[in-house]
N, C-alpha and C positions, 0 to 999 in steps of 0.2 A: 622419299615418302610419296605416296600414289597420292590422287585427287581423292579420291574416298577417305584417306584417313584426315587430309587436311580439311576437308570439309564437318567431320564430324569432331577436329580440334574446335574449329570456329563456332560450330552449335551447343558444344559441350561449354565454352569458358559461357558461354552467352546465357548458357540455362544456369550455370554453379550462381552468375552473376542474378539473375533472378529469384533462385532460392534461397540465396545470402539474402538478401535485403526483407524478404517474405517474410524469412523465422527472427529475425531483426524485428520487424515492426509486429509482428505475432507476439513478441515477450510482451512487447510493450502494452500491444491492447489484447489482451488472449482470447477474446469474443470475436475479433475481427475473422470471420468465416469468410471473407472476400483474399484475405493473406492466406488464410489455410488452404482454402481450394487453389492458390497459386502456386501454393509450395508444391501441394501434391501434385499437382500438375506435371512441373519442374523438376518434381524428382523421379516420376513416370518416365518424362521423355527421355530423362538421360538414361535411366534403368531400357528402355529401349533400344537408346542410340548403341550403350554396349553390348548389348545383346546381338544387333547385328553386325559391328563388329566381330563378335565372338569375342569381347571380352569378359569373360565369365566373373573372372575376382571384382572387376570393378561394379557388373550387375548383382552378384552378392549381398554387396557390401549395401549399394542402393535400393535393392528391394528390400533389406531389414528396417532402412529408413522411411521408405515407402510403408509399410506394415505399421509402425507409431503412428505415422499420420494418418493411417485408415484408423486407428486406435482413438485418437484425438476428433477424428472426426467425427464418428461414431457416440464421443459421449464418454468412451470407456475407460480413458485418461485424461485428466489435466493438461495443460499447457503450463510447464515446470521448467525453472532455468536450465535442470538437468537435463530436459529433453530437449531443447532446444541445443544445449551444451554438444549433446551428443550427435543429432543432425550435423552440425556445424563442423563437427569433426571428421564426419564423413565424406564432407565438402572438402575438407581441408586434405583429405588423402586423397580425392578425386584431382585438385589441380596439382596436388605430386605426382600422378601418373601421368595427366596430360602433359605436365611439364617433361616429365621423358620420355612423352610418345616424340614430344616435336624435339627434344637435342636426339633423341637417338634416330628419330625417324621410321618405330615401328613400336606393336605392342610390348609393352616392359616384362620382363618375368618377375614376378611376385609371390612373394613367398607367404606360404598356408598361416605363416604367423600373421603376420598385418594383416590378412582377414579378419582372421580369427579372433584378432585382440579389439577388431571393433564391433562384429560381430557379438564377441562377449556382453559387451555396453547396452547393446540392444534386450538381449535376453535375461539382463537384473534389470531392467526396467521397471518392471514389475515390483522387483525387492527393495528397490529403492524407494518405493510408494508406501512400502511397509513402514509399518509406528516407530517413532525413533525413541531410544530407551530415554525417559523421562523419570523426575523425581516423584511427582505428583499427578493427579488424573485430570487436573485443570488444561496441563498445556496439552496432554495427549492426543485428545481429535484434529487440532489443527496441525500439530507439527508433524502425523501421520500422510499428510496430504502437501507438506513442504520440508522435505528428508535435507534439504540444505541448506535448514535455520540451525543456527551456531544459539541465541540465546531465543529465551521466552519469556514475556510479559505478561504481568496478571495486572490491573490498575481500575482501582474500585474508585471513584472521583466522590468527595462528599458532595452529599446532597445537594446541598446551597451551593456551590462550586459556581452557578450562572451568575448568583446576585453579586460575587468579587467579581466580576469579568471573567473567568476563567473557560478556558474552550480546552477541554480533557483531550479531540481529533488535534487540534491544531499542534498542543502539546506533543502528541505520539507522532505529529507529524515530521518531525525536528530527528525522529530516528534515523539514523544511515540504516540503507542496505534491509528497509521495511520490507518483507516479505506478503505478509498477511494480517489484516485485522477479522476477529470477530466479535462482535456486542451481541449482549444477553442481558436481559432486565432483570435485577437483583432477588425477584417476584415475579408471580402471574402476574400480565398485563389484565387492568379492572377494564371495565366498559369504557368507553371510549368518553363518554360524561363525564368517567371519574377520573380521569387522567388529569394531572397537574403539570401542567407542561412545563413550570416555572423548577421544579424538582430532578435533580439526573439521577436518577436509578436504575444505570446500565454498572456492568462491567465489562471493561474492555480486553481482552485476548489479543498481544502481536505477539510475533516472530520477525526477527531478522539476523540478516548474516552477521552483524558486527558483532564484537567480541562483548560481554557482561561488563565488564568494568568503563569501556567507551558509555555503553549504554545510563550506566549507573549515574556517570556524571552528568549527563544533561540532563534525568527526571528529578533532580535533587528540588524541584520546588514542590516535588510532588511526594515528598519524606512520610511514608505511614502509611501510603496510600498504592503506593507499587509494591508488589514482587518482581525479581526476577533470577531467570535459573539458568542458569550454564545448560545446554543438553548436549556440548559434545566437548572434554577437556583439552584447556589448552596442550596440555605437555601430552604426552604419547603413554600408556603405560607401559608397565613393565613386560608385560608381554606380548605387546604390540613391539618395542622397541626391540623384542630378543630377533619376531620372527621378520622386524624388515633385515637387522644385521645378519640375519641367516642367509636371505636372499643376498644380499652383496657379496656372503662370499661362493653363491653358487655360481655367479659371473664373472667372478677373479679369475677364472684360467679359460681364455678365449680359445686354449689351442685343443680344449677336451673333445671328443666325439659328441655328436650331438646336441652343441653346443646350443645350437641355435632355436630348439624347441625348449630347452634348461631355461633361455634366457627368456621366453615367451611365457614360461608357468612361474620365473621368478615375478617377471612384470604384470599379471593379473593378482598374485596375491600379496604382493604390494600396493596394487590399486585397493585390493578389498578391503585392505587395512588403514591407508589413506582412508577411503571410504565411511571406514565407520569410525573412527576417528575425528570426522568430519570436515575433511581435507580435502572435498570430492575435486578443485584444481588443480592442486599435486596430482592427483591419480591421473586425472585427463591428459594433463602434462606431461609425464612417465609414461603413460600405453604412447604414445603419439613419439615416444624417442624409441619406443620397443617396434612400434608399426613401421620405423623410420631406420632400423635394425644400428643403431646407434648404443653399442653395448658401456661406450667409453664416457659418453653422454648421461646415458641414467646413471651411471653409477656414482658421477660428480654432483646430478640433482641430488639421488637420493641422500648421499652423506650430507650436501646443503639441509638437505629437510631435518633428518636427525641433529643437525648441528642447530636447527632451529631458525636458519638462515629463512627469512618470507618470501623466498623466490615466489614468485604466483605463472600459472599456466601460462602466461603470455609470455612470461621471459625466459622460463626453462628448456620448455621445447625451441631448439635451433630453428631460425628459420631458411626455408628453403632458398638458393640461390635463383634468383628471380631469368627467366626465360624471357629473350624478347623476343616480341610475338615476329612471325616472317610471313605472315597474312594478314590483309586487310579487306575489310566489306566497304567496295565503294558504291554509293548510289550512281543511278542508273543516270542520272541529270549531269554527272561530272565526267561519263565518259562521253554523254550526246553534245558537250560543251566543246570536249577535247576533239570530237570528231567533224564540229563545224569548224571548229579552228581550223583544224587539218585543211579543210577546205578551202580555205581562204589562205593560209599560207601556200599551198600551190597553184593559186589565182598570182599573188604577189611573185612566187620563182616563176611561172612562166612570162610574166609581166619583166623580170630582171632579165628572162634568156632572148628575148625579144630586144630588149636596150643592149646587149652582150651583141647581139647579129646586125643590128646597123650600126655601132660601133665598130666592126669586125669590117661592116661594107663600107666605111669611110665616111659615116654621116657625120653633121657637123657638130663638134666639141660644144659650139654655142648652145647647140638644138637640142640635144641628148640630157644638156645638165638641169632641165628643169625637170626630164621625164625619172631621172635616177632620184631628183629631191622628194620626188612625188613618192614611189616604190620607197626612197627609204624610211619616209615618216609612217610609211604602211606598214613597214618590217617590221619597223618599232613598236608601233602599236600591237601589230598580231605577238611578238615576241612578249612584250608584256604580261600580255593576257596569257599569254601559253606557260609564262612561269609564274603567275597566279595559280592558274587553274592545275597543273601538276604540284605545285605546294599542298594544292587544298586537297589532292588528296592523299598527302602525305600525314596530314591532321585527323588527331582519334581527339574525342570530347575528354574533358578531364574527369568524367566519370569515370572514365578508367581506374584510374587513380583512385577519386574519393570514394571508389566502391569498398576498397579495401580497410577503411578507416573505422566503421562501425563497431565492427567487431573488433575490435582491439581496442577501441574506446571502453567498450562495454567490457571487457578483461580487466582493463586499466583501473576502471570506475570501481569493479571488485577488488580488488587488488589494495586500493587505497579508502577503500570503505569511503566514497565520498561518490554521493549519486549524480551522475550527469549523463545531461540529455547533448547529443550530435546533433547540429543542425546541420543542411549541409544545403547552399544555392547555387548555381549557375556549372550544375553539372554538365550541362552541353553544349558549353563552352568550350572550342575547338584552340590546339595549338598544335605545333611539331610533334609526330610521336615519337621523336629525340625527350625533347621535353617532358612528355608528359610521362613517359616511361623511369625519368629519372628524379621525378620530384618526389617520388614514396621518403626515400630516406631524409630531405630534411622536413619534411613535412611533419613527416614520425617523431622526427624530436622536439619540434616547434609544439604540437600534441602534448608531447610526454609533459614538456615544461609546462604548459597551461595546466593539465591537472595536478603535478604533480606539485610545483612551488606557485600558482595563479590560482587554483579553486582552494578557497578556504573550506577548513572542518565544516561541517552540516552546526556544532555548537556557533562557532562567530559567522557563520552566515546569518542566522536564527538572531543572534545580540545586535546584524547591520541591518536586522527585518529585512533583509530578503530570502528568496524560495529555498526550500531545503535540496529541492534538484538545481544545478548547474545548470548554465548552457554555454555549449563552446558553437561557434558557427564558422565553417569553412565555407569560404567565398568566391567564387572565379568571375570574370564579367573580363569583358578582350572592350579594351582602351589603342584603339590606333591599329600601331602596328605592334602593338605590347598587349599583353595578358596579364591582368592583376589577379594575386590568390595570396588570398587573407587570412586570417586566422586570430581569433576575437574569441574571447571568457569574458566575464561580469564575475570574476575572482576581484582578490583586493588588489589590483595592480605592483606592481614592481615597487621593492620599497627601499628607494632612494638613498635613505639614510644607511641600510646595510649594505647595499653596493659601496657608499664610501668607505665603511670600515674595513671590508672585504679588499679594496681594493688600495687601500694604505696600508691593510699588513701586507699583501703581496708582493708591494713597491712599487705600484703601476702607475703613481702619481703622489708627492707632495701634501701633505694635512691640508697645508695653504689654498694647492690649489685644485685639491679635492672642492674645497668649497667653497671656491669663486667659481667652479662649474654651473654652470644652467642645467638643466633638466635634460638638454636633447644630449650634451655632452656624458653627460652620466650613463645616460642609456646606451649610447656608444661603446663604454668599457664593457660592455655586457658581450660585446662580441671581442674580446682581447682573449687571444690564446689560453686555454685554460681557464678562463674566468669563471665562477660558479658560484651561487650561494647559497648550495643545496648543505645544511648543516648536517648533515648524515649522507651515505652512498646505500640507496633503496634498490629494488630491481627497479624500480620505472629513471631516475636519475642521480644526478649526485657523483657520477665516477669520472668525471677531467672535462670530458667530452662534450663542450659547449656550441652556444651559439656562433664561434669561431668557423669551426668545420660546418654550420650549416652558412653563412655565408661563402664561406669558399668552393661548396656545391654549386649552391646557385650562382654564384661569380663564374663557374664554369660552362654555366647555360647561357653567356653574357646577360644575366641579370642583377638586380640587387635586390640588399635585404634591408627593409627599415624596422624600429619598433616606437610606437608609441603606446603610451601608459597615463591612465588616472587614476590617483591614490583613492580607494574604497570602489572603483565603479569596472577594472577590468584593464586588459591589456590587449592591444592588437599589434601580429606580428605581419607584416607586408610583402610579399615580394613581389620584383616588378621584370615581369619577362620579356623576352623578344617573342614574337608570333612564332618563326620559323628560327633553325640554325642554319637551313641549307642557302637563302638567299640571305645577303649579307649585304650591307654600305661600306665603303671603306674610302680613306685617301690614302692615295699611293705619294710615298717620300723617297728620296733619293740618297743613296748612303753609302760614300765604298765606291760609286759608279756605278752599283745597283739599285735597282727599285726595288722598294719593298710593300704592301700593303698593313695599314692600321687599322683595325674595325672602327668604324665612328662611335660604337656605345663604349667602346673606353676611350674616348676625348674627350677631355674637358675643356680644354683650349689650345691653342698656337700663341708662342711669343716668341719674339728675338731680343735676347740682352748682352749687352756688352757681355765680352768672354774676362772681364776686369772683376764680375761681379761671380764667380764660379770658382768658389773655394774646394780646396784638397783637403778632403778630410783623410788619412792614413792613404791608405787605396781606391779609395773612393771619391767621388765625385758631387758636391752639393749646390745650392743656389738657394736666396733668399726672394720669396714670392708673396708681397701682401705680408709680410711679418709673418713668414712661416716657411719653415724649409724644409728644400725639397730634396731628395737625393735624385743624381743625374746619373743615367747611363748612357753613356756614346755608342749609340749603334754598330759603325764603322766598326771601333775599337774591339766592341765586345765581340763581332763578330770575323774580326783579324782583317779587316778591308782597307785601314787607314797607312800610309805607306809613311815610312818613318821620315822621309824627307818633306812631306805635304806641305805646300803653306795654307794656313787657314785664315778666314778671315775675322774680325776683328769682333763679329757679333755672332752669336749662337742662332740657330732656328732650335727651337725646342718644341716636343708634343708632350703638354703636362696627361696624366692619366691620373686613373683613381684605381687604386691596388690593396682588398681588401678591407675599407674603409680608410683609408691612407693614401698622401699624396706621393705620387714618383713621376719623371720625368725620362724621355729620352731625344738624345741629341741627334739631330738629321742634317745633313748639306743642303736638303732644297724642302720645299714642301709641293705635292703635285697638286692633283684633280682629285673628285671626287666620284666613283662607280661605285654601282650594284651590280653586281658580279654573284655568282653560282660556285659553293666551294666546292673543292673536291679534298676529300680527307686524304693524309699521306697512309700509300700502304706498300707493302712490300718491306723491303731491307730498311725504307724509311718510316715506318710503320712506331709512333707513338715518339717522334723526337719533338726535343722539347721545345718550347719557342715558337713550334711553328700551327696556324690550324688550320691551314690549308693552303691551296693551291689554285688559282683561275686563270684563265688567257687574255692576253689583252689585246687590244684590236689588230696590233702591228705582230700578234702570234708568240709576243716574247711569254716566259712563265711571271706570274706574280706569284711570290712570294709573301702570303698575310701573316704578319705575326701573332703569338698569342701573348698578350703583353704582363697577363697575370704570371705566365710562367716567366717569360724574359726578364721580368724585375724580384720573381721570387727568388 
C-alpha cells in the first residue's frame, strides 16, 4: 500500500469517527446546528478525500449523504431516526471499504449493487416523509412527519385532572420509544384574563415505536380518556407475505445468470415491504446483507422475519471481521522525547567504549569498577525511560473503542423498546493498542446484559419512580500501571434469589449451600460456564454465552473481571487491566534444569508444604490451602523434564495462581528473581503453542521461556 492511500486510511476512520458521534448527538438534540454543521463538514471531507483518490462508489454513496444534510440544513427536512438510520449506514459501508482498502492494500472493486441499494434509501427519503395510512384524521399530521411510529395516542385528560394531582406530560412520559408529542386546546384560547389555569383543556397527540398493547398497559389509570391506534400491523398481510416469499425464491438458485442484480431488485422490494409494514430495521438490516453481497445471509434473516422471529438490525446484518489498524498518529512530543534519549544513550556508549579502552590498556580493575557502576545506573535509567517512552507510543485512548458503542446501544435500545441514554467518560484514556483493539467483544456483551436483563421496562422503572430513560455509563480512568473500564446501569440489579434457583437446577452447587453463600459468592456463579438467567433466547441475549467467555477474554489480556450489584439501584461490571502487554514483570523458577518465567499478575502467592500433604486424586495432583483445594500441576512433569530416577525433596515449592476465578497451583524446584522484561510473541513453526506467551533474554543471553498459566492449567 503507497503512502497516499495510508494516509487517507487514517483521515477517513478519523472523519467516519466524527460523523458517528455528530448524527448520535443530532438525534438526541435535533436543534443542535453546531452537530449538524459537523456532520456536514465530515461528510464533505471524506466525499473529498475519495474523490481524490478516484474513489468514485465510495464519493457516490457520500455525496447522497451530503445532499440530506444540505436538506436538514436548509429547513427542508426534519432530523428523523430514519435519516439518521440512513447516514449511519453509509458510514457503516464506508469502514467496509476502508477495512479492505488496508487487508488488501489497494482500492476494492465494488459492485453497482451496494451503491445502488444505498443510494436507493436516499432517494425514498422523501416517501418516507409521506402520511402514514392512519385510521382516523387525528393522528394523521403528526405521524406524516414520523413514518416510524408503530402506535398513536389520542389523551383528552379531564378537566380537574390538577386538583387529584394528576400531571397528564409526566403520564405520557412513562412511554417507551416516545417519538413525538402535540398539544391542542380543546377550544379557542379566551384572553389571557380569562384563562383558568387551574382547568387542563388540552388534548395531547404522541407517537411512539412500541407496539399498542405495551402501550395500553401502562395508560390503564387513564381508562376513557385515551385512544390508541395501531398504524402499522403487527403480522404481515396476506399480500405482503406472498411477495416477500416470492423474493426468497428468486435467490434459491445462486448459480443462475445474473444472479447478482436478481438478488439486488429482490433486496429493495423486500425492504419496501418491510417498510410499510412498519419494519423500517428489518429492511435496513437486509439492504446492508445485499450491500454486503451476502445471498445465504438474507435469506436466513428474511425467513427469521416471516417466522416472526424479532431479530432487530443490529443482529441480523453480520458483522464485519474487525481490521487491526497497521498505523498510528504519534504526537510530535513522543518522537522529540525519543530523539533526546537517543542522545543520551550515545553520551552513555561512548562513556562505556572509553571504560572498554583503558580496560583493554591494562587500567586498574580497582579504578574502572566505580566508573562501570556509574555508566551502568545511567544505562538503566536511559533504558527505562526509553521503554516507557516506545510503550507510549504503542497506546491509542480507549476512545477507540468506546466510539463504537453508541450506535449499537441506540439499536439495542430499539430493539428492546426500553429508552436508554450512553454515557461514556475517560475516553482518552490511554492503554496497549493490544488491548484496546480487543476489549470490543466483552465489552459488547457486558452492554448487551445491562440492557437486556439490568434495565427494567419503562412500566417498573415508573412504579421505583425513577426516569423513564436509562442510563448505562462506560468508564475508563488508568490506576497505576492498570486501566480500569467500567460499566454501570441504575437497572434493578442482579437478583440474587434467581441466580440461586438457576444455579441448583444446574447443579452448580447444593440448596444448602446455595444459601449459606454471601452476596460476592453468588455473583461469582454468574461467571460459571454457561450460566445464564436470561428466561427466553432474544437476539440481544439468552443463548449459552455468558459472562464466562467474557472473563476469559479478559483473562487473556492479563486482567480480571469483577461484578458488583445493588438490589433496585443498578449493577456495575469492572475490569481491571494491565497498562501494556509488551512490557511484563515476571519471576523466573527453575524446573527440569530449566528456567522458566511466570507473569506476576497471575501470582497470588509462594509456599513450600510438606510433599505428605499432596493427595492423588485419579491422575491428578491436589493440596489442601486455607480449607480449600487446590489442584496441582508439576511443571517438570507436565512438561517431560523430571527423570524417572530424581530424588526429590521432602517439601514442595509451589506458585498458587488464579485461573478463571479459581484457584490452581504449580509445582517448581527453586523459585528465582524478579524482572521486567520486553516479550516477544512466538512465531514461525512456533506460532500460537499453547502454554507459552512469549519469549525474553536474559542477561547471561540464555532464552526465557514465560509461561501462559491460564492455558497451562486449562
Amino acid at each position: 500500500m503507497n503512502e497516499f492511500l495510508e494516509q487517507f486510511l487514517i483521515e477517513s476512520r478519523e472523519l467516519v469517527e466524527q460523523a458517528t458521534g455528530d448524527l448520535l448527538a443530532l438525534e438526541e438534540s435535533p436543534q443542535d446546528h453546531d452537530r449538524l454543521d459537523s456532520a456536514f463538514r465530515a461528510f464533505h471531507t471524506l466525499k473529498g478525500a475519495a474523490r481524490i483518490v478516484e474513489f468514485d462508489a465510495m464519493g457516490r454513496v457520500l455525496h447522497a449523504a451530503e445532499e440530506m444534510l444540505v436538506a436538514v440544513r436548509a429547513g427542508e427536512h426534519p432530523v428523523t431516526a430514519d435519516l439518521i438510520s440512513d447516514c449511519l449506514s453509509s458510514l457503516d459501508q464506508v469502514v467496509q471499504w476502508l477495512d479492505a482498502i488496508e487487508t488488501g492494500g489497494d482500492l476494492p472493486t465494488v459492485a453497482a449493487t451496494t451503491v445502488d441499494a444505498l443510494l436507493q434509501r436516499f432517494e425514498k427519503a422523501d416517501a418516507r416523509l409521506a402520511p402514514a395510512p392512519v385510521a382516523t384524521g387525528w393522528a394523521e399530521p403528526l405521524a406524516a412527519l414520523h413514518p416510524s411510529a408503530r402506535t398513536a395516542i389520542r389523551y383528552a385528560p379531564d378537566e380537574g385532572c390538577f386538583f387529584r394531582g394528576e400531571d397528564p406530560l409526566s403520564l405520557l412520559e412513562r412511554v417507551p420509544g416516545l417519538l413525538a408529542l402535540d398539544l391542542q386546546p380543546t377550544a379557542p384560547w379566551p384572553d389571557l384574563v380569562a384563562i383558568d389555569p387551574f382547568a387542563c383543556k388540552l388534548v395531547i397527540v404522541a407517537l411512539s415505536t412500541a407496539p399498542p398493547g405495551e402501550i395500553a398497559s401502562l395508560l390503564t389509570t387513564a381508562a376513557g380518556q385515551v385512544q390508541i391506534l395501531a398504524l402499522a400491523a403487527d403480522a404481515f398481510s396476506s399480500e405482503a407475505q406472498a411477495l416477500l416469499q416470492a423474493q426468497l425464491l428468486l435467490v434459491a438458485d445462486r448459480e443462475e445468470e445474473n444472479f447478482t442484480g436478481r438478488f439486488a431488485a429482490a433486496g429493495n422490494v423486500v425492504a419496501n415491504v418491510l417498510r410499510a409494514q412498519g419494519r423500517a430495521s428489518h429492511a435496513d438490516a437486509l439492504l446492508r446483507l445485499v450491500a454486503a453481497g451476502d445471498a445465504d445471509g438474507f435469506a436466513a434473516a428474511l425467513q427469521n422475519v416471516l417466522r416472526g422471529d424479532d431479530e432487530e438490525a443490529g443482529e441480523i446484518a453480520r458483522a464485519p471481521q474487525d481490521v487491526v489498524a497497521r498505523a498510528l498518529r504519534v504526537e510530535v512530543e513522543r518522537i522529540d522525547a525519543l530523539v533526546k534519549l537517543t542522545g543520551e544513550l550515545t553520551v552513555v556508549k561512548n562513556a562505556v567504549g572509553h571504560a572498554s579502552r583503558l580496560a583493554q590498556g591494562g587500567a586498574d580493575p580497582t579504578a574502572l569498577a566505580p566508573l562501570l557502576k556509574e555508566q551502568h545506573a545511567l544505562l538503566d535509567r536511559l533504558v527505562s525511560e526509553l521503554q516507557r517512552s516506545v510503550l507510549g507510543i504503542r497506546v491509542l485512548p480507549l476512545r477507540h473503542v468506546f466510539q463504537r458503542f453508541p450506535k449499537l446501544v441506540r439499536e439495542m435500545s430499539a430493539s428492546l423498546g426500553k429508552p436508554v441514554r450512553l454515557l461514556m467518560e475517560g475516553e482518552a484514556t490511554e492503554a496497549d493498542k493490544a488491548i484496546v483493539e480487543a476489549l470490543f467483544e466483552p465489552l459488547l456483551h457486558v452492554l448487551r446484559n445491562a440492557l437486556d436483563h439490568g434495565i427494567e421496562p419503562a412500566e417498573s422503572r415508573a412504579k421505583a419512580g425513577k426516569t423513564a430513560v436509562a442510563t448505562v455509563l462506560l468508564q475508563a480512568v488508568r490506576d497505576g500501571e492498570h486501566v480500569v473500564v467500567e460499566v454501570r446501569d441504575d437497572g434493578g440489579g442482579v437478583d440474587l434469589d434467581r441466580v440461586r434457583r438457576v444455579a441448583e437446577t444446574r447443579g452448580i452447587a447444593s440448596a444448602d449451600a446455595l444459601q449459606a453463600m454471601d452476596e460476592a459468592s453468588l455473583l461469582e456463579l454468574l461467571f460459571a460456564p454457561g450460566f445464564s438467567t436470561a428466561s427466553q433466547v432474544t437476539d440481544i441475549s439468552g443463548r449459552g454465552v455468558g459472562m464466562d467467555a467474557v472473563r476469559a477474554a479478559v483473562a487473556r489480556l492479563g486482567g480480571h473481571v469483577s461484578i458488583t450489584s445493588t438490589a433496585g439501584h443498578g449493577t456495575s461490571v469492572r475490569f481491571l487491566l494491565p497498562f501494556t502487554l509488551m512490557m511484563s514483570r515476571v519471576m523466573t523458577v527453575e524446573s527440569g534444569g530449566q528456567v522458566f518465567g511466570i507473569p506476576f499478575e497471575s501470582i497470588l502467592e509462594t509456599v513450600r508444604i510438606p510433599r505428605a500433604q499432596i493427595t492423588q486424586i485419579g491422575a491428578a495432583h491436589a493440596f489442601v490451602l486455607r480449607n480449600q483445594t487446590v489442584p496441582l500441576v508439576d511443571l517438570a512433569a507436565a512438561l517431560d523434564l523430571r527423570g524417572a530416577d530424581e530424588v526429590r525433596s521432602d517439601e514442595a515449592n509451589i506458585v498458587v495462581t488464579s485461573f478463571a476465578g479459581q484457584l490452581g497451583a504449580i509445582e517448581v524446584d527453586r523459585f528465582g528473581e524478579r524482572l521486567d522484561v520486553m516479550l516477544k510473541s512466538m512465531d514461525g513453526l512456533l506460532a500460537g503453542m499453547g502454554g507459552v506467551a512469549g519469549t525474553t533474554l536474559l542477561g547471561d543471553g540464555r532464552v526465557l521461556i514465560v509461561l501462559d498459566v491460564q492455558a497451562l492449567l486449562r
